[in-house]
LOGU-160069 format. One line per 2 residues: number of its first residue (from 1); their letters; for each residue y, x, z of C-alpha. Coordinates in steps of 0.001 Angstrom, whole numbers, plus 500000, padded with zeros to 6 digits. Layout:
NUM> a> Y,X,Z ~ ...
//
This chain:
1> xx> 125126,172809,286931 ~ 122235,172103,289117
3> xx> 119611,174807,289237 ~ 116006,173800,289737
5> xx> 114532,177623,289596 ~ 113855,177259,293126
7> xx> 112413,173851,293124 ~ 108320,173765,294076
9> xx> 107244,171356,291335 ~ 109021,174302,289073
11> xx> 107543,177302,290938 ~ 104139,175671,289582
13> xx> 104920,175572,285991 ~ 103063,178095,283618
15> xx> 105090,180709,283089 ~ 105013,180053,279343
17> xx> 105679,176931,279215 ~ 109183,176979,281074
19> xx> 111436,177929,278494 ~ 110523,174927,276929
21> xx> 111082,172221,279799 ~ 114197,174567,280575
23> xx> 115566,173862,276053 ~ 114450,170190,276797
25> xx> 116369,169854,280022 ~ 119519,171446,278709
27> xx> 119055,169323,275582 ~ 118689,165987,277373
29> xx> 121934,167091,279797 ~ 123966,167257,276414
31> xx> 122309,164544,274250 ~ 122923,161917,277403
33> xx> 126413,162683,277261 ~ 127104,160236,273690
35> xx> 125831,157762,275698 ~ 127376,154886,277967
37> xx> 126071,154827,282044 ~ 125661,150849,281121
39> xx> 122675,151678,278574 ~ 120836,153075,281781
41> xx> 119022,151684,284519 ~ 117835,153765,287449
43> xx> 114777,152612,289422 ~ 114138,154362,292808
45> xx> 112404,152881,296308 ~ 109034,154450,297799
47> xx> 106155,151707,296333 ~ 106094,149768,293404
49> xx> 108601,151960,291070 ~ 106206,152374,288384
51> xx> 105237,149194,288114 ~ 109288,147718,288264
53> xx> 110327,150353,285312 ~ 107307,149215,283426
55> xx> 108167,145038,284466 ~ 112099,145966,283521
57> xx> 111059,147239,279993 ~ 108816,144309,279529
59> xx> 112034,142239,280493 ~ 114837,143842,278536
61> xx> 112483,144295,275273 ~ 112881,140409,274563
63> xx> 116403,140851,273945 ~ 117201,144683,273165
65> xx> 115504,147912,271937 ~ 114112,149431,275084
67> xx> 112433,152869,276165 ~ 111273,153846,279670
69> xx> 109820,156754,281481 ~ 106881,154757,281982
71> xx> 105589,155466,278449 ~ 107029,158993,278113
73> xx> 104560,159202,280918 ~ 101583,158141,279487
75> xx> 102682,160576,276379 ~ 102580,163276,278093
77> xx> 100585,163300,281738 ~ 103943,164426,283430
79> xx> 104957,162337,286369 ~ 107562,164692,287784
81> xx> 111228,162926,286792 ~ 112225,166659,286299
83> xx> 110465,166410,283377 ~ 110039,162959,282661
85> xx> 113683,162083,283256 ~ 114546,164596,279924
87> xx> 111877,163781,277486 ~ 112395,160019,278093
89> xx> 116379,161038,277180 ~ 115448,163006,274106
91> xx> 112996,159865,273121 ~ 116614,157896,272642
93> xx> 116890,156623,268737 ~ 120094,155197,267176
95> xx> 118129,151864,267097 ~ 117469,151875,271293
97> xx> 119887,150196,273324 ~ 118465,150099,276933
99> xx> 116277,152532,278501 ~ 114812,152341,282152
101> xx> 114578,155395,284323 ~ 112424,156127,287008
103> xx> 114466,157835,289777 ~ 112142,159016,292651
105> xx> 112843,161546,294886 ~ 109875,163742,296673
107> xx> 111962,166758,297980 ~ 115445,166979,299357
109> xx> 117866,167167,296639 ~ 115943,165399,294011
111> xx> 118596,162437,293647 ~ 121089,165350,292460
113> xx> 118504,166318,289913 ~ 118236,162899,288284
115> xx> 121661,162285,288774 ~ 122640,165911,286374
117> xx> 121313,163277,283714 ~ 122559,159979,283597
119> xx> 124616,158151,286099 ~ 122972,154830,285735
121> xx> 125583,151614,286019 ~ 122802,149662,287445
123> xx> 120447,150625,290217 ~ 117236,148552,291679
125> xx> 115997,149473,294637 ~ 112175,148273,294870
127> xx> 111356,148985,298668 ~ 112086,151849,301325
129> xx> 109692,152980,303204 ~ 107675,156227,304943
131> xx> 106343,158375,301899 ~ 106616,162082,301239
133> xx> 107272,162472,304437 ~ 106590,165991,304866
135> xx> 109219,166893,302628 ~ 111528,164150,302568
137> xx> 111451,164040,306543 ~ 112098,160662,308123
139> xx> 112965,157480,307159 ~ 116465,157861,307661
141> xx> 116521,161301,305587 ~ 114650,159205,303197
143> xx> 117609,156534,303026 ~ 120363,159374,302549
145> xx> 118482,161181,299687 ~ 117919,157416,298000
147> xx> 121661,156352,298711 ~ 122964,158524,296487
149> xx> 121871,156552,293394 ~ 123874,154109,294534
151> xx> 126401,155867,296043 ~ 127569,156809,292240
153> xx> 127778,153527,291105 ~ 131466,152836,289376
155> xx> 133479,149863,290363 ~ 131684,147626,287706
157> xx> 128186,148591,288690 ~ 125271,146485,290248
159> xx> 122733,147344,292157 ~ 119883,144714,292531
161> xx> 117966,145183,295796 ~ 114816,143734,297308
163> xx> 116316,141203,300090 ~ 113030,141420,302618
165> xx> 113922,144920,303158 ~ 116141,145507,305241
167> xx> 116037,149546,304700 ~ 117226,148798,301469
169> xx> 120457,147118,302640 ~ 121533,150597,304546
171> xx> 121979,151655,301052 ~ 125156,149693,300892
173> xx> 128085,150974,302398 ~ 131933,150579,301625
175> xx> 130783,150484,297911 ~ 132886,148386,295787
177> xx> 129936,147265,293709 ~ 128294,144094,292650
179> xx> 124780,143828,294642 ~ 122352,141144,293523
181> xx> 119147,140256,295474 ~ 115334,139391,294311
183> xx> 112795,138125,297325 ~ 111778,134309,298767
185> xx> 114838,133140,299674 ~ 116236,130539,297721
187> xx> 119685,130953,299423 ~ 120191,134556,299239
189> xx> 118336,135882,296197 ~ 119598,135794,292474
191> xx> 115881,135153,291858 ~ 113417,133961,294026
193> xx> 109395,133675,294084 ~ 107590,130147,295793
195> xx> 104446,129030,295766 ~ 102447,132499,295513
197> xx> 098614,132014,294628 ~ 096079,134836,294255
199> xx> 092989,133411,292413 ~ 090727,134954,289761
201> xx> 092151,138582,290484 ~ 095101,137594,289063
203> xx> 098661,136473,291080 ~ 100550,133073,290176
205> xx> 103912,131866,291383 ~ 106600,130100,290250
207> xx> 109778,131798,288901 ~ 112997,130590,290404
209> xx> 116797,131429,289364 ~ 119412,128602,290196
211> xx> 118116,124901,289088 ~ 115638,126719,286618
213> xx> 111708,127254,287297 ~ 108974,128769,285214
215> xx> 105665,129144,286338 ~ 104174,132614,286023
217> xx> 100349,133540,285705 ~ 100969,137248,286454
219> xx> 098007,139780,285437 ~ 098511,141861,288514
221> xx> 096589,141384,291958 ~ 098520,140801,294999
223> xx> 101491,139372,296428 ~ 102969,142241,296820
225> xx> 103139,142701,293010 ~ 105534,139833,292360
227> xx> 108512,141963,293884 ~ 108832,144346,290471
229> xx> 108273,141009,288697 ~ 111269,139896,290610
231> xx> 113642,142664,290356 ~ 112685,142707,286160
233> xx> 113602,138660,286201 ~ 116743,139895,287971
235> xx> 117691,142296,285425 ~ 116980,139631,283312
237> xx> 118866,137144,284603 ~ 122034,139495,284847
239> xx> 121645,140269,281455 ~ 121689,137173,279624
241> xx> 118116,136507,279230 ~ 116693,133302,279641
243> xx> 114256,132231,282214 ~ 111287,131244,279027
245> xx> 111491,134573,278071 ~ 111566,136172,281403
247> xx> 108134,134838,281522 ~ 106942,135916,278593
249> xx> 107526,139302,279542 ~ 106195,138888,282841
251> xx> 102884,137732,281868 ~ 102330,140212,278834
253> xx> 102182,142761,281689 ~ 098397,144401,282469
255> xx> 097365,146009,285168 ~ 097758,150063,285313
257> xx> 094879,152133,285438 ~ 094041,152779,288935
259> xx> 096627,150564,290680 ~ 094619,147923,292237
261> xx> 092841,147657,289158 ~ 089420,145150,289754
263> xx> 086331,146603,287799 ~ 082570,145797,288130
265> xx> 081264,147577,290870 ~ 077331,147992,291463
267> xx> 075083,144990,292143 ~ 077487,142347,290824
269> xx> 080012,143868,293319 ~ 083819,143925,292469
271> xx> 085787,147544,293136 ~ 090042,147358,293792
273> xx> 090387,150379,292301 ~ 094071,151529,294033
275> xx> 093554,155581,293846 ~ 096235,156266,291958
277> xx> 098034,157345,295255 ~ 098796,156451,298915
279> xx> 101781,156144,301540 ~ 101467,153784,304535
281> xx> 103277,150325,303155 ~ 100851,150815,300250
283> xx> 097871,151363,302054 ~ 098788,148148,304241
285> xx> 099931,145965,300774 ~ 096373,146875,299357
287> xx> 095007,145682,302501 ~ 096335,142445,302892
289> xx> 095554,142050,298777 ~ 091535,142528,299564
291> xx> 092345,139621,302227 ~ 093874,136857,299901
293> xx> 090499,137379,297897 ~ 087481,135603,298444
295> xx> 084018,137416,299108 ~ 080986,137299,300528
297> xx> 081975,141041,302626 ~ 084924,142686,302354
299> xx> 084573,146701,301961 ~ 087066,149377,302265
301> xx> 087441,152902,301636 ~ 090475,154877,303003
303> xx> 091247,158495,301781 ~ 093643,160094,304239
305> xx> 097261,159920,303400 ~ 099591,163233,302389
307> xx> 102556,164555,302431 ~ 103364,162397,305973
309> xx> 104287,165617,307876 ~ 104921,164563,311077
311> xx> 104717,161008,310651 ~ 100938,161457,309816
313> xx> 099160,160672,313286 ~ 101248,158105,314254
315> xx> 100943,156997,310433 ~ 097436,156947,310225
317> xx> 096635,155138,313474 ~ 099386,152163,312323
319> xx> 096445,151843,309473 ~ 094069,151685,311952
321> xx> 095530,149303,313850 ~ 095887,147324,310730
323> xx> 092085,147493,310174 ~ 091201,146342,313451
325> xx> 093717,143081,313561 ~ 092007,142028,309850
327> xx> 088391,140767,308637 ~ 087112,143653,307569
329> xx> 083166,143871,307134 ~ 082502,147536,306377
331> xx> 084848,150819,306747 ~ 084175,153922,304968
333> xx> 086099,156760,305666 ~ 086713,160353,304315
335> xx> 087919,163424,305718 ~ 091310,165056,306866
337> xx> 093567,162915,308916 ~ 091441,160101,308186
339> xx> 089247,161025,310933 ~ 092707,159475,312682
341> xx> 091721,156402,311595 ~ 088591,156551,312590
343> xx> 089428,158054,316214 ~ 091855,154894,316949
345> xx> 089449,152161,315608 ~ 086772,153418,317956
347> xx> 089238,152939,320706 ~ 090571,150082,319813
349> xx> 086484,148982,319861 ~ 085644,148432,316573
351> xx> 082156,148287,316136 ~ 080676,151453,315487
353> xx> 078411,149971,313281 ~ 081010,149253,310809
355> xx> 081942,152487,310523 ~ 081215,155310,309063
357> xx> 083722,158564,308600 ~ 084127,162108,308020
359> xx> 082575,161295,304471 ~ 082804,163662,301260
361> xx> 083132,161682,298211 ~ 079372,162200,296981
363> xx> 078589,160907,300402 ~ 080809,157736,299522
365> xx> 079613,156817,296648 ~ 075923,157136,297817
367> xx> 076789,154684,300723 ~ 078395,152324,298339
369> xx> 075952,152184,295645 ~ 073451,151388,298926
371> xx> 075629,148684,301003 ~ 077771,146603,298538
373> xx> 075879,143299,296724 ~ 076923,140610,294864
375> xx> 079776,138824,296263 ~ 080833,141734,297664
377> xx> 084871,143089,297359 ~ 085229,146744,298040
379> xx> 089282,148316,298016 ~ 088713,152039,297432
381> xx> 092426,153257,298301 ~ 093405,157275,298908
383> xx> 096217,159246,298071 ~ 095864,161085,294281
385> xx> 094527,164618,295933 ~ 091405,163220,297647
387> xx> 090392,162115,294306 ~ 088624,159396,295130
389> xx> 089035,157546,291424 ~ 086068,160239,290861
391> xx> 084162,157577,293125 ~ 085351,155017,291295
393> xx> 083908,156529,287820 ~ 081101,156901,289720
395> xx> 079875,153565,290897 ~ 081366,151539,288413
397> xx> 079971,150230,285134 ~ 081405,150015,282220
399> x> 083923,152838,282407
//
């Protein structure tokens, strides 16, 4: 039996309140046992996980009783799977047939944890990339703690992986698994996304899976949002449902509450508000999202990214770089190591003007409610410690 005494999400729980997680996690252990592996799905990657379990759920629900940890989550606050991964188990009634499981991993040996659950029969890996970082190490550690979701796949199991990553195929080795692929490519992918329009803060494409097409008018912003549509239409797909009903699902979906979430901003300004958290491919996927959108100027606000450990500088001035290459009107930047940004877009040249750094958040949201008008689209982005959604309640109406 895995212990998780020594684990430093569990060194922070109230003293109290850990024989209670420790009943529930004993209790979830058993209770998963009178269940099959093929009544689980496990969701891991480093962006967009939240988002797929929540798109899977949405997906499965049209044909069978489904649960997730994406609602045991909004239950109860907890976003650790140590906990979430239990109480989502001990949520299972006779009547549910499916449930979705959010598999991350922040700390070496976190796979293991999940894995003392459930063994999932299907896996979906959503992207792989540099987060957690200073934990984790790099992304090669990050690829061997991920692997092992799929590494315990039986004969019969399928994992369902995003085919423009190619960290994600490392994940499969000598497996004798089925492996199914969601992307752009009609000659490769199980399902596949075309004509990709982002208009009226809202993302459109069409829905593609053999000789069948549906048409999607997605609720969530960006491009980059279509891939957990894409891996829940592959689920889909592998499970019987039809295409119609795919998109049902798909569209019922809203955005989540501080994941480039549009809100009125001051002076008939529009706010992106993406603080929910941070990691480099994020950062640059909220980026290019403030791009596809018209505006009069485009405004952003970068918290400095954590837990990148040694991949932080080098990190950090990739964003910059990022910044520099794009149309980006005004930069506003707070402390930490994103004065690294700041350092490489002055010498890079980036007009000096345009920038302003080594901010606190009052000093933020004072600029902002100064410098952004109408027409105006401002992408506040930080990871969840900087707390820069407190900005966001700030300067926006109607919250």
């Amino acid at each position: 039996m895995i212990d998780i005494s020594n684990h430093p999400v569990w060194k922070k729980v109230s003293p109290y309140k850990k024989p209670f997680h420790l009943l529930r996690i004993h209790l979830a252990r058993q209770y998963a046992k009178l269940f099959p592996g093929s009544m689980f799905i496990g969701v891991t990657g480093s962006v967009g996980k939240t988002t797929t379990v929540i798109a899977c759920r949405q997906v499965l629900s049209q044909k069978y009783k489904s649960i997730s940890t994406a609602e045991t989550s909004q239950l109860t606050s907890n976003l650790d799977p140590i906990f979430n991964i239990p109480m989502t188990i001990l949520r299972i009634a006779p009547s549910v047939e499916k449930v979705v499981l959010e598999m991350g991993v922040e700390y070496p040996g976190d796979m293991d944890i999940n894995l003392s659950f459930v063994k999932p029969t299907t896996v979906i890996v959503t992207r792989l990339s540099i987060a957690h970082s200073e934990f984790l190490g790099g992304i090669e550690d990050i690829v061997r703690e991920k692997r092992k979701l799929v590494d315990q796949l039986p004969k019969n199991g399928l994992a369902i992986l995003n085919f423009e990553d190619p960290t994600s195929k490392k994940l499969i080795g000598e497996n004798d698994i089925s492996v199914v692929y969601f992307g752009k490519d009609p000659q490769n992918c199980l399902v596949w996304a075309g004509n990709v329009k982002t208009e009226n803060f809202r993302t459109a494409f069409e829905l593609n899976h053999g000789v069948e097409r549906v048409k999607v008018d997605y609720q969530l912003l960006g491009e980059h949002q279509i891939y957990p549509a894409l891996a829940a239409a592959a689920l889909g797909v592998v499970n019987n449902i039809p295409l119609t009903k795919i998109k049902i699902a798909l569209e019922s979906i809203g955005p989540s509450e501080h994941r480039l979430q549009p809100v009125s901003g001051p002076n008939g300004s529009v706010i992106l508000d993406d603080t929910y958290n941070s990691s480099p491919a994020a950062v640059e996927a909220a980026i290019d999202t403030l791009l596809e959108i018209p505006a009069r100027r485009r405004v952003l606000v970068l918290g400095e990214m954590r837990e990148l450990g040694e991949e932080s500088e080098q990190q950090h001035r990739l964003i910059a770089r990022k910044i520099y290459r794009e149309k980006i009107d005004l930069v506003f930047l707070g402390q930490g190591d994103a004065k690294i940004i700041s350092e490489e877009l002055k010498a890079l040249g980036f007009l000096e003007e345009r920038l302003e750094d080594n901010l606190q958040n009052s000093h933020i949201v004072s600029k902002l409610l100064k410098n952004l008008g109408k027409g105006d689209v401002c992408l506040i982005k930080g990871s969840r410690a900087v707390r820069l959604d407190e900005v966001v309640k700030r300067i926006t109406k109607n919250r």
